[in-house]
Each structure stands twice: as C-alpha cells, then as structure tokens.
N, C-alpha and C positions, 0 to 999 in steps of 0.2 A: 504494500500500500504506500504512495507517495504523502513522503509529509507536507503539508500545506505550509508551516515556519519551522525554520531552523534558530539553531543560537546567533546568529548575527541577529534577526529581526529580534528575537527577545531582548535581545541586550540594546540592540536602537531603539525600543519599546520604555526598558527602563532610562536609559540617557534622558529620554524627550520626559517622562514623566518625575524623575527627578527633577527636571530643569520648573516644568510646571509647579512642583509642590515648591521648590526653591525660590520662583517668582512668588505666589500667593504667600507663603509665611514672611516676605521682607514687606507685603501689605497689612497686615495682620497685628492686633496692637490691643495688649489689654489680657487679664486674664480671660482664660480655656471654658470655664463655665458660666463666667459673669454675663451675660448674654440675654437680650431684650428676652421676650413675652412672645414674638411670631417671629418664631425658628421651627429648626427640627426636632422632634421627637426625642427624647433621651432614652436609650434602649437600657434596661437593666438585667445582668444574665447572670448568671452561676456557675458560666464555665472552670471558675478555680474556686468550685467548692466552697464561695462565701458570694453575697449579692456585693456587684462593682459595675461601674458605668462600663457598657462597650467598647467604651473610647479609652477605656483606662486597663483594657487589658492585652495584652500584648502576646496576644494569640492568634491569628486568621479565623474569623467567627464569621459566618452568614446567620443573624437573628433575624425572627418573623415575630414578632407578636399577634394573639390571638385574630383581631382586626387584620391585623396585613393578610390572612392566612385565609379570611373569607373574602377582602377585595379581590384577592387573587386567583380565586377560583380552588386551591388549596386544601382539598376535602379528604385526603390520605396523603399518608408517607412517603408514597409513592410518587405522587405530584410533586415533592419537595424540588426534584430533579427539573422543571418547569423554572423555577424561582433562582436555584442554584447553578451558575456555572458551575462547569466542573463537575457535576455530578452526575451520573447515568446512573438510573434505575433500573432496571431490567427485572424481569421476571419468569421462570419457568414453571406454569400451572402455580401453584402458591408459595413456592418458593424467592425466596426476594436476593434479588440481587442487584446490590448498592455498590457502585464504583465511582469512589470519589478522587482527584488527581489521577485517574488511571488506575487506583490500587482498590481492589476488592474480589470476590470469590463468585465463583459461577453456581459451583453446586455445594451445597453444607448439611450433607445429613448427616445423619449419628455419628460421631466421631470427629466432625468437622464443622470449624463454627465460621462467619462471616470474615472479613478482615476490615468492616466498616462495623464498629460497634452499636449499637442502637437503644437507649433506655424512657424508658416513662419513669419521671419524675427520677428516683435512686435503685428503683429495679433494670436489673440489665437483662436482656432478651436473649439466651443463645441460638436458638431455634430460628433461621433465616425462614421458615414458615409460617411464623409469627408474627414479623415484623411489620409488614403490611398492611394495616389500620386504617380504620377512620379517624377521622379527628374530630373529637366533642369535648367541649369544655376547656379549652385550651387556654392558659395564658402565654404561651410562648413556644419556640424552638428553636433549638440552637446548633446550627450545625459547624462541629469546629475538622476544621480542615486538618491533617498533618498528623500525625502519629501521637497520640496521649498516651503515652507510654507512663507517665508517674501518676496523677491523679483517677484515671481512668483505667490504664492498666491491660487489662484480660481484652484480649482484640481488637485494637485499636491500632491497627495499624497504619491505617490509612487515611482516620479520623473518627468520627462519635454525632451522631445526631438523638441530639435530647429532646425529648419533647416533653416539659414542662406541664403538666393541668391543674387549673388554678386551684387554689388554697379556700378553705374556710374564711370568711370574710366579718366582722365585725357588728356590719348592719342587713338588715333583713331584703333579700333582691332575687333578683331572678333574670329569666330570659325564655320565651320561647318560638321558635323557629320552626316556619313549615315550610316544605319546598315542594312543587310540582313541575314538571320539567316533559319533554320526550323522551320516547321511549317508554313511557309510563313512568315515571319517574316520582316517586311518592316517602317524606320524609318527614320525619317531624322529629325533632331535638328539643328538650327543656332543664332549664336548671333553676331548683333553688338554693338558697342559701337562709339557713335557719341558726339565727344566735340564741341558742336554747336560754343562755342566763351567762354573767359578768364573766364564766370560765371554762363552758361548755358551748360548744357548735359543731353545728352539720352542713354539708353540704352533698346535693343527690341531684347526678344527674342523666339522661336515658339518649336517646337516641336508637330511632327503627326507622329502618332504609330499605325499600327496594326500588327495583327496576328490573326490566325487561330487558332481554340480551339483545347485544349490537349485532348477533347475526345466527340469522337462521338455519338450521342444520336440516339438508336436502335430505339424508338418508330417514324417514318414518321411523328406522326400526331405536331409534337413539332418541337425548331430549330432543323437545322442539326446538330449543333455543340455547346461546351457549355466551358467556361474557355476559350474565345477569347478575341481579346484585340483591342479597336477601340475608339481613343482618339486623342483632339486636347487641347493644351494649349499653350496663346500666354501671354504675360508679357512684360510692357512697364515701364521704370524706368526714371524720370525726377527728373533730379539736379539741383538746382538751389540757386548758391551761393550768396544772395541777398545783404549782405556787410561784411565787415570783422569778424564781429561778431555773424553774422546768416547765416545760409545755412539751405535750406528747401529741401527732397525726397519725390515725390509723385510715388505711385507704381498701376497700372492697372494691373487687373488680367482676364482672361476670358478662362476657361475652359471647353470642353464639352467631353461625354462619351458615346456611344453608342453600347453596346456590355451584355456578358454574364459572365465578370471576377470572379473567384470563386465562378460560379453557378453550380457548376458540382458535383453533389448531388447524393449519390449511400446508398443504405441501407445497413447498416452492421447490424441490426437486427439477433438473429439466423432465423434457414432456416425458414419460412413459417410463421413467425410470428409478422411480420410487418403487420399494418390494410391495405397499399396499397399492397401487398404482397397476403395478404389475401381477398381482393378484382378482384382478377387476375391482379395486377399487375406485370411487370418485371423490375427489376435492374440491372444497369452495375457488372459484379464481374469483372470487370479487371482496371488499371488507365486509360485508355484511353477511357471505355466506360461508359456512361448513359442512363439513360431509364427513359423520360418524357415528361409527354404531354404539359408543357408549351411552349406558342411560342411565349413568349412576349422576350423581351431584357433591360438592363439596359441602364435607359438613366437618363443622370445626367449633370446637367447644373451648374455652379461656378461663380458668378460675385465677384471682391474684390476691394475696395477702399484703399489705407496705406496714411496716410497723414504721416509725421513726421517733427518739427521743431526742430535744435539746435540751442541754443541763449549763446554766450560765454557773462558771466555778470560778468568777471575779478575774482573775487572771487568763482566764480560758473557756472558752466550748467546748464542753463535749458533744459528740453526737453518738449514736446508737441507731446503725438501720437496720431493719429485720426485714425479708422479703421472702415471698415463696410464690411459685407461679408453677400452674398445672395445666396441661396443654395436651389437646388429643383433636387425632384430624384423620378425616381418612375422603380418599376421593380417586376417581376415577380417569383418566386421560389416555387423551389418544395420541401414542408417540410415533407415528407414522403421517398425521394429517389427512386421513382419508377412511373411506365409509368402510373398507377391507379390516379383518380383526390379527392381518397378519402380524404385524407386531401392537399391543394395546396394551396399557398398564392400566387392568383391572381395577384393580384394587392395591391402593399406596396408604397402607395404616400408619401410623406414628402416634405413641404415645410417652409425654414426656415429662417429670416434674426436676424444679429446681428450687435450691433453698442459697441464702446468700446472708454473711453478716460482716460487716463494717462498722467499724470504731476509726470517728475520728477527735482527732482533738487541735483546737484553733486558737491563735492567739486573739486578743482584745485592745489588749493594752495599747495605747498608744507612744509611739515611738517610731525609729526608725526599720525595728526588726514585724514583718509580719510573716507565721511559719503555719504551716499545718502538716500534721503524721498520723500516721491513721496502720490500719492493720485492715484486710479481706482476707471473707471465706467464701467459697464457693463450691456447691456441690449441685453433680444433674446426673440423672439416669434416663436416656434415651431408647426407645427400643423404635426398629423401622425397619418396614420391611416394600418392595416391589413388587407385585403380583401380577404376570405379565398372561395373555388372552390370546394366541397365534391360530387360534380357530382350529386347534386340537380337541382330544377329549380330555387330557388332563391340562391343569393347568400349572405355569413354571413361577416358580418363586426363585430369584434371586438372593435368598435368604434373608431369616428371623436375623436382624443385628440389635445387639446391645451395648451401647457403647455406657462407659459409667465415668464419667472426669470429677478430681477432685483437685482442687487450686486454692491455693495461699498466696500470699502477698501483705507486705509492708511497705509502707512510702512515705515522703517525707520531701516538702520542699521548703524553703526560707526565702523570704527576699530582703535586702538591707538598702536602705535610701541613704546614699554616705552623704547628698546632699539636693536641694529641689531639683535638682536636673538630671543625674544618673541614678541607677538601682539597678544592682545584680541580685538575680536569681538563681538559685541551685537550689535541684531536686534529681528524685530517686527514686527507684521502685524496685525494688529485688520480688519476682513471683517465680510459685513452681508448681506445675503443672502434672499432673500425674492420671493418665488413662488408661481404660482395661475393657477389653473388646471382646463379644463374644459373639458366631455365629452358628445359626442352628438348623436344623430342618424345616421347612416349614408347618404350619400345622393346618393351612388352609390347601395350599396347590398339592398336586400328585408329585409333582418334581421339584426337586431343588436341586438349581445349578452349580452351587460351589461346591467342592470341597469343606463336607462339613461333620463332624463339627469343627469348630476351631476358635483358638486361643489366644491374646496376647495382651499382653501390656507394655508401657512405656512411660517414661517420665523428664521432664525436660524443666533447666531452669537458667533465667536470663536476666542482669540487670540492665535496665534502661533510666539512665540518666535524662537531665536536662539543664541546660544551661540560657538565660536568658540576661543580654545587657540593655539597657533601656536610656534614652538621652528624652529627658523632658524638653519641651520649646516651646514657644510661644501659642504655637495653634495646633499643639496636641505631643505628640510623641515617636519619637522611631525606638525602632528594636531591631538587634539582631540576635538570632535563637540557635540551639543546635540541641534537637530533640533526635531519640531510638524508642523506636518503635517494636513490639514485641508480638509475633501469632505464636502462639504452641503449636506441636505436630500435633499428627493425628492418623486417621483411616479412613481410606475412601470406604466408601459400600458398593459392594459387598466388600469386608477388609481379608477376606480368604485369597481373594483374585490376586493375581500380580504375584505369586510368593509371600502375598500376607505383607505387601513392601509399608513398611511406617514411614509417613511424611516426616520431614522435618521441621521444626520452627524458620519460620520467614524473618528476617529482620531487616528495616529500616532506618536508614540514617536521614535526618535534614537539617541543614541548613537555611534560614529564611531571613532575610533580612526583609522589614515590615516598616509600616507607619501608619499612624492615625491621627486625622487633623480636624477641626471643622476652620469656616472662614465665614465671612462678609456677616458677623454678628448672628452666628448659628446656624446661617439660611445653607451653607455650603460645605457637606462631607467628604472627603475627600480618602479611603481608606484601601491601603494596597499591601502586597506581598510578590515579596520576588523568591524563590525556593530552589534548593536543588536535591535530589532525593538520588539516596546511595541504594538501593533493593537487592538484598540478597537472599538467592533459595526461596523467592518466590512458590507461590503454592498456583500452580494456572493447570488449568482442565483443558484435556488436549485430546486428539484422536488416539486409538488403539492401534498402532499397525496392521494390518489384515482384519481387522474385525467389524472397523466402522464404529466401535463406541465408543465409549468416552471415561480417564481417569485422571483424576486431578493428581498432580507431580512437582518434585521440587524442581525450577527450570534454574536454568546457569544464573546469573545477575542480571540486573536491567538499571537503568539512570533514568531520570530525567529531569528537565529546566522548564521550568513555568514560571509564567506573571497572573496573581489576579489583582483585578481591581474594582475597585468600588466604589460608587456615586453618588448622592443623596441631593436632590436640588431645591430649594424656595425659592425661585425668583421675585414671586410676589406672593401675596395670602391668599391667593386663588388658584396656582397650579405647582403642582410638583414634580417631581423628576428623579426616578430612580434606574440607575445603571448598573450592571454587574458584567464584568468581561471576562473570562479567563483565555489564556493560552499557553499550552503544554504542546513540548518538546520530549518524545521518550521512547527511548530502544532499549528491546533485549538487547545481554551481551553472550555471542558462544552458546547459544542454546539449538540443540540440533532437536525436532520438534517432528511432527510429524502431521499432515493434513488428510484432510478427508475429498477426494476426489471421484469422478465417475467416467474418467479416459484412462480407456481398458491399455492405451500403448504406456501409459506413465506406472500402473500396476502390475503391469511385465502379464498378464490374464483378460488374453482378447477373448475367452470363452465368457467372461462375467463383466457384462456393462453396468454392472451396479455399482454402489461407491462400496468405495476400498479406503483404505490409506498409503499415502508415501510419505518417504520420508523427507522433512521438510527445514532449511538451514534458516531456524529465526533469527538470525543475528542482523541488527538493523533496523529489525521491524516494530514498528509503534506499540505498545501496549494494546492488547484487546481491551475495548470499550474504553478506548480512551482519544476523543476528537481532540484534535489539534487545537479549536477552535469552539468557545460555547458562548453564549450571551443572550442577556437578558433585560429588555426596558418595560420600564413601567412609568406611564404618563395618566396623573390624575387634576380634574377640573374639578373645580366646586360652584356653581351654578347658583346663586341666588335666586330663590321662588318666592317671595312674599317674605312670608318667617320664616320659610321654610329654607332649605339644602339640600341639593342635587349634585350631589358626587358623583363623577363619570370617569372610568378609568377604564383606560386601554392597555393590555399588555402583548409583548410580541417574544418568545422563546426560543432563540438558536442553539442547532447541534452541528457541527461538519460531520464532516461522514467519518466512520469508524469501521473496527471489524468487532464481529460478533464470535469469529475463529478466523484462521489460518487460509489465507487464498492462495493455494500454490499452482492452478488450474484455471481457467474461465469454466469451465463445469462447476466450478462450485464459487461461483463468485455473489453467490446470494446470500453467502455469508458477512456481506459483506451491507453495512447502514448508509444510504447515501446522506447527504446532510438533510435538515428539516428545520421550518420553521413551523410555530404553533402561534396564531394571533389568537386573543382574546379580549373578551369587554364585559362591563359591570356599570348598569346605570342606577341608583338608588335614590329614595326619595326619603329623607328623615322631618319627620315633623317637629315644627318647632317645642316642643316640650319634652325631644328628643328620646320619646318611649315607643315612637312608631318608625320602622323605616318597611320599605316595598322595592323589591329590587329585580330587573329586568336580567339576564346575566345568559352569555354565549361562550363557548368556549370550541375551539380549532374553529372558526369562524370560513375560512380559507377550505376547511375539508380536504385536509392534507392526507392524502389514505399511502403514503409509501412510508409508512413510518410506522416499527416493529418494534412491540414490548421485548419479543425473543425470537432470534434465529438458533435453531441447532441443527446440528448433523448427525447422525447416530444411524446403525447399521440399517435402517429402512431409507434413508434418503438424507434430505432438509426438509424442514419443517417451521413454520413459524406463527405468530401471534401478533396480529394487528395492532393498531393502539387505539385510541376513542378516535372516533370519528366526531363531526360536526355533533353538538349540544346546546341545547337552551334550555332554562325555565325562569323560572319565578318563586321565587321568597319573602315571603314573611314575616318580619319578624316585632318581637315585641318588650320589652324590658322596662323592670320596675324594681 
C-alpha cells in the first residue's frame, strides 16, 4: 500500500505549526485562566486519577462531554472513531476492535485481550465483546492516546478510552429522551437523580432501543433482517456520604441485547470464488442486502458491581475500588457471507466473569510535590468456544477454551514544580501477569478439531516507566514525554493449534513532544502532539499459510511518526469551530508475513482457484488499520428564535484508505478500505426556560455505502460488513 506522507511532510507539518503557536503566544498576555465570560468550555477529566483542567494535563487527550457526545450524533463507543482522528473502530460480528495510532488487536478471545484498553467509570473491560455500548447517562469521555503504561497499566498499549457516567448529584433533576428515526427506529432514555436526605443519594437510569436492520436477508430460510438493534440497559448509582471524611459510590449495572448488530455479512470474494459461493450459495451485492441461512440472533446478557470508597486522611486520599462484571453472549454468524452453510459459525458461546481491586492513595497537600501509588488486582475466567455448520451431519467445534488470567501491579508517579514554569514527572508500574489455558472436547458438536485435551500456562512480567518534563508559558504549556507501554502474552483460540505457540508481550516505547495553549481571551484552543513510537513483538493477526485462516502472532518490530492536532474556535458568540487532524507515518520492520490470495500461479496449485496463502515480505508496509491520514470538523451556529435557540451543527468525518490485511495480489485487494468521508447534521430547538429542546438530526447524509465496519479473509473467501448507511430522526427531549 502507498503511503500518502512521509517524514519530510510530518516534520514540515511540525516546523509550520511550531512557527504558528510561536507567532500566537508573542500575542498573548495575561494569565492562562483569567479569561472573560464568552470563551470556551473548560473540559474537566481524570485522566491522572485526580479531577484537572485538560489544558493542565500533559497527556494527548481527545474529551467529549456528555453534550458534545449527543450534538455529535455519538450514541456508542463505536462512533467514538467518527469524532476521533486516529482512531479506527472496526468490528467483527460483536467483537470490537479499536485501533488507535495504528496500535490495536483484530481478534481477543479467551486468552487474549484488546491493546486499546476501555473502562466505564474505574471498571476495566477485558472482553473486546463487551466493549461496544450504548451511551446513557454520560458525563464525559476521554480518550487518551499513547501507551498508559503507569496509571492505567493492564493493556494499554496503544491508549484507554474512559467513559465516565455521571455521578449522584446534590439536587433533585432529571432528563428524558425519546427518539424516532428510520428504519423504525424507537428509543426512549431517562434519568433521575434523587437526594434521599443531607448524606444519602440515588441516581437510576434506563434506556431501551431498537431498530430494524439496515439490510434485508434474501435467503427465507435465515432472519429476515440483519444489523438490527434491540437492547435494554438500566444503571443504579448510590451515594452515600458516610462522615466528613468518607463518602462511599456503589454503581449496579444490568444490560441485555437481543438482536443481529453488525451481522450483516456479504462476500466480496471475486465472482464465483468464494467456497459458499461455490457451493450455490448467494450474497447481498448491495448495503442493504444479505444472503444467509443463519437464524439465530445475538443475545448478550451484562451484570456489573462498582464499589468505590474515598477516605480524606488530611495529608492524603485514599481510595478503595471494588468491581466485578459478568458477561455471557452467544450468537450466530455467517463466516462465508452467503446463503450456503459451507462454512457458518453456528453457534459462538462465551461466558465470562471478572473481579478487580485497586488501592490508591493521593497526595493533598499543597506544595510543590503532587504523587499518587496505588496497588491492582485483577482476576477473569473466560470460557469460549466456535461452533462451526458446513452442512454436514455432525457438527465441528473448534474447541471448549478456558483461559483463566491473574494480574498484579503496583504504581507510582510524582510530579515536583521546582518552579511556575517547569515540573518533572516520574512514574512506574511494575505488573505481572500470569495465564492458564485449557482446551476441551466439545460438548455440543460431534467433532472437535484440535488436539484435545490440552494444557498450559505462562506468566510474564514488565516495568513501564514514565517520564514527563513540562515548561509552563504564557498561553498554556509544552511537554515533552517518554512513556512504555505494556500487553501481556497470551493464546490465540483454539491455543492447541500452532504447537500450542504462546504469544509474547508486545511493548511500546514513545516519545511525544506536546503543547497546550488557548489564545485571543479563551475564544482560541490550540492543542497538538508530535510522537514517535518504538513497537516491538507486536501481536497482528495474519493469514495461515495453506489454510486461509487466521492466527494472531508476534510480528518483527514496526515504528512510527505522527502529528495530531487540535482546534477549538469562538470567533464570535454565535459560531464555533472545532478541528481535529491526525497524521501517521508507520512501517513494519523484517516481518516476513504471509497473505491470503486467490491466483492459483502465486500458490504454486493451478488445480484450487480458491484463496490460499503466500508468503508475504511486510517490511515497509503501513500498519493495518492504520490511515495515513484522518480528520475531523465540527461547525456549530446558534440561531436566535425569539427566546428561544437554535443550534445547528454540521459535522464532516475523514478516513484515507487503509488495509484491513495484507494485499500481496489484486485478487484480494478488497482487503483493502479506500478512504471515506461521513457528513452529518443536528438542528435543535431549546426553549427558552431551557427544559424543552426538539431536535431534527441526519447522519452519513452523503450515503457513503463503500465504507466497511470489517473486511476479513478466512478459508471460504472475503467477506465483509457494511457501515450505516444514510439516517434521520427526531428527538425529544426534556429536563428538570
């Protein structure tokens, strides 16, 4: 794949933009917060484990607040990717996969977890199955770029998206929300907020969604419809201020899913040479249609526990988090993309719970030293298995897998202000990671493929440091950073295959030099990052030589150089202006790799036109899912009606093109994402006493249909999964 920039243009990128922040800061005069009444927004975040202004922390953060998260059209996790340079979402049937900078994991089952971490509020998700959400009740999200190797720790190799939901409140409010849309499209959301008495409060809130799928499935004998949407999650948050110096949150979570979300699976194979294809089967060729005989649906169940205590001990914070999350899902897919059962994953059970405990403790005091240390526990037992339909009489399981992970860790960072303009940081996280894998017969299908039974365990331990220097200035801040990033190994599934090969831990170096400014009396944000990332021992999921499938491996090293940047504009008190750009530069290094192809002269086997694999020299080649090239504008008007206000915001979402896998053939070059944009809009009408607003709202406007949640390749062909198409509806909403 050709790169679209190299490092010359990155580093002429930084020159010009240094020279810009260097002009605007010799304009700039006065202190950093002192700042009129009609500016911008002051974001407040928790990225370093205490609440600090955005602009004061010296990290690559993308925050949304709840509000941004609904102009935006922002209604799952997934959408984050819409808002976020840099970030590709991708997903396979409910599995999520999140590539931020390039760095993230394709497939994470049992044994193997994400390399983009993801948490609700202080619970961390290991289950890339899980991750995928709606968004209700939200106060914020924070997505931090770059390896959180010390506060964050356990997978984060690539970054962390937090998603924040609001707290217990004080005084008695609410909110409720209806949506009707296309597609049938039928929603209703509510929240109260109940302050029982001076030291007790609740707060409970629900949300039920569905919708009709974006495309209809020609085969009778399967559902009617597929990429539907049918979900219930209710959320119960109790505060309870127990004396002056403790207050304890306990948070109830209870989720359920019953539907066919990104199952809408079409073959993009060339013509006739797909094995369901070539079996008589048929495929959707349009976004709205599929062709499959499954007729099962996704159903997935969520239970969550959050304990959290804070204890004020006059010199320090304690804190105390307790969390447990139970997770069971099973669902059906068609891994072929056509109405044929030659290859079909019946049935994909998983059931999983985890438990987690965190102690930290924070300084108070005011002075020059501000530190926090803390200690994780982390325990999960995963069982998953594949149950695959080739239109025999018995059926093949891939095997019962059990993976069990138990993880420690200690960490510790300090920062000392030697005076108003410099402060160094140093921290540390020493974790160790310890897994035990077992696979079984199955007890549903007549066959199982591996070698089984089988046994193993392993254990892996790594410190990642940090180091950050910091030059206060007049209109904000620079920093330069040098953070390690840490994944533990693991096992692919089935972990019998391959000689039972255990992965290895991945680790990340970067480098980043940052800054954070605003200008012209708040109206004017100005926030960037220049990075360079050392990757080694990569975990990338790659074709099987001879077999067409697919196992995730440690690959040779990769690099790479990026700028982001970021925008925030008030010109006036009527329009605003938001900008986010990224661009990455990034090749394996020496990685001899292997592709999946369907040119019988390149497989050395002119008797089988089907795809095969060769062997394939990645060195050079860009990171999978990772565009050269992403951005993102948001333009909003505020319309004065009488009393009233009309906010009109327009958004427009760019990807360049990326690969999805390995193109070492035009045969299989549909591996391959061309670039895409996504326009959107949101017109809204708030009443003047500001407890009514009614909001108009479209999203891919343009009716962009060449843009894929998921391409793969696997021994039946290609295969892939469309993204939304064209959307409208209407909302309601109302607050007290």
């Amino acid at each position: 794949m050709q790169k679209g920039y190299g490092h010359p243009l990155l580093l002429l990128l930084v020159i010009n933009a240094a020279g810009i922040a260097s002009s605007a800061w010799a304009e700039q005069e006065g202190d950093l917060f002192e700042l009129p009444l009609e500016q911008l927004e002051h974001m407040i975040v928790t990225a370093q484990k205490r609440s600090e202004n955005l602009q004061e922390v010296p990290v690559s953060i993308s925050a949304f607040s709840g509000d941004d998260l609904v102009t935006y059209g922002v209604r799952d996790t997934q959408n984050l990717e819409i808002v976020t340079p840099g970030l590709v979402y991708n997903n396979t049937g409910t599995s999520a996969q999140p590539y931020l900078r390039g760095i993230g994991t394709r497939f994470a089952f049992a044994g193997l977890e994400p390399s983009v971490s993801t948490y609700v509020d202080d619970r961390y998700l290991a289950r890339a199955q899980a991750t995928i959400f709606e968004l209700a009740d939200v106060e914020r999200i924070e997505v931090l770029k770059g390896p959180q190797g010390t506060l964050y720790g356990r997978n984060a190799t690539g970054g962390a998206i937090r998603v924040v939901t609001m707290d217990v409140k004080d005084e008695f409010s609410g909110e409720l929300t209806g949506t009707l849309g296309d597609y049938d499209l039928r929603s209703f959301s509510g929240t109260v907020n109940i302050p029982l008495n001076d030291v007790l409060g609740a707060r409970v809130s629900a949300l039920v969604k569905k919708r009709d799928g974006y495309a209809r499935n020609l085969d009778p004998g399967g559902v009617s419809e597929l990429d539907d949407r049918d979900i219930k999650v209710l959320r119960a948050k109790l505060r309870w201020d127990m004396s002056d110096r403790v207050n304890s949150r306990l948070t109830l979570l209870y989720s359920k899913q019953k539907d066919n979300a990104g199952n809408d699976l079409v073959d993009l194979s060339p013509p006739g040479l797909n094995l369901g294809a070539a079996a008589g089967g048929i495929s959707g060729r349009a976004v709205d249609e599929v062709a499959t005989a499954i007729d099962a649906v996704i159903r997935d169940e969520q239970t969550a526990v959050d304990l959290r205590f804070d204890v004020n001990l006059a010199m320090a914070d304690l804190v105390s988090i307790t969390t447990y999350h139970d997770f069971e899902q099973n669902l059906g897919t068609d891994a072929d993309g056509t109405s044929s059962a030659a290859i079909d994953a019946l049935s994909v059970p998983q059931d999983a719970w985890a438990f987690s405990q965190e102690f930290q403790l924070l300084s108070v005091a005011d002075g020059p030293w501000r530190w926090i240390t803390g200690a994780y526990f982390f325990a999960e037992t995963a069982d998953f298995e594949i149950i695959l339909d080739r239109g025999a009489v018995d059926l093949e399981s891939q095997g019962a897998q059990r993976a069990e992970t138990t993880a420690f860790a200690v960490f510790g960072q300090a920062t000392y202000d030697f005076n108003p303009r410099w402060s160094l940081t140093i921290g540390g996280r020493w974790s160790y990671e310890e897994k035990e894998v077992r696979v079984a017969a199955s007890s549903v299908a007549g066959i199982t493929l591996p070698p089984v039974p089988f046994e193993d365990e392993d254990d892996w331990s790594e410190l990642t440091p940090k180091v950050i220097l910091e030059r206060h200035i007049d209109p904000g801040m620079l920093y330069l950073s040098y953070a390690r990033g840490f994944k533990s190994g693991g096992y692919n599934y089935a972990a019998s295959l391959n000689e039972g090969q255990v992965l290895d831990p991945e680790v990340l170096d970067m480098i980043e030099f940052g800054w954070k400014t605003l200008f012209r009396d708040g109206r004017l944000q100005f926030n960037g990052a220049i990075y360079y990332y050392d990757y080694r021992d990569l975990q990338v999921t790659r074709a099987v030589g001879g077999s067409g499938g697919n196992v995730t491996e440690n690959a040779a090293n990769a690099n790479a150089l990026g700028v982001d940047l970021d925008l925030a504009w008030l010109p006036v008190d009527w329009f605003s202006l938001t900008v986010g750009v990224s661009l990455l530069d990034s090749e394996y290094e020496d990685y001899d790799a292997s592709a999946n192809v369907f040119n019988a002269a390149l497989t050395g086997n002119p008797a089988d036109p089907g795809m095969s694999s060769v062997l394939f020299d990645a060195a050079g080649e860009s990171l999978l899912r990772a565009p050269d090239a992403s951005l993102f504008v948001g333009a909003e008007v505020r319309i004065p009606f009488g009393a009233m206000s009309v906010p009109v915001v327009v958004t427009y979402s760019y990807k360049d093109d990326y690969l999805f896998d390995f193109v070492a053939d035009p045969s299989s070059d549909r591996l391959a994402q061309n670039g895409y944009g996504l326009l959107a809009a949101r017109a809204t009408i708030i009443t003047a006493n500001q407890h009514w607003s009614f909001s108009i709202w479209g999203n891919n406007l343009t009716n962009e249909d060449d843009y894929f949640m998921d391409i793969v390749a696997n021994s039946a062909g290609i295969r892939g999964s469309h993204g939304a198409p064209r959307t409208w509806g209407l909302d309601v909403a109302y607050r007290f």
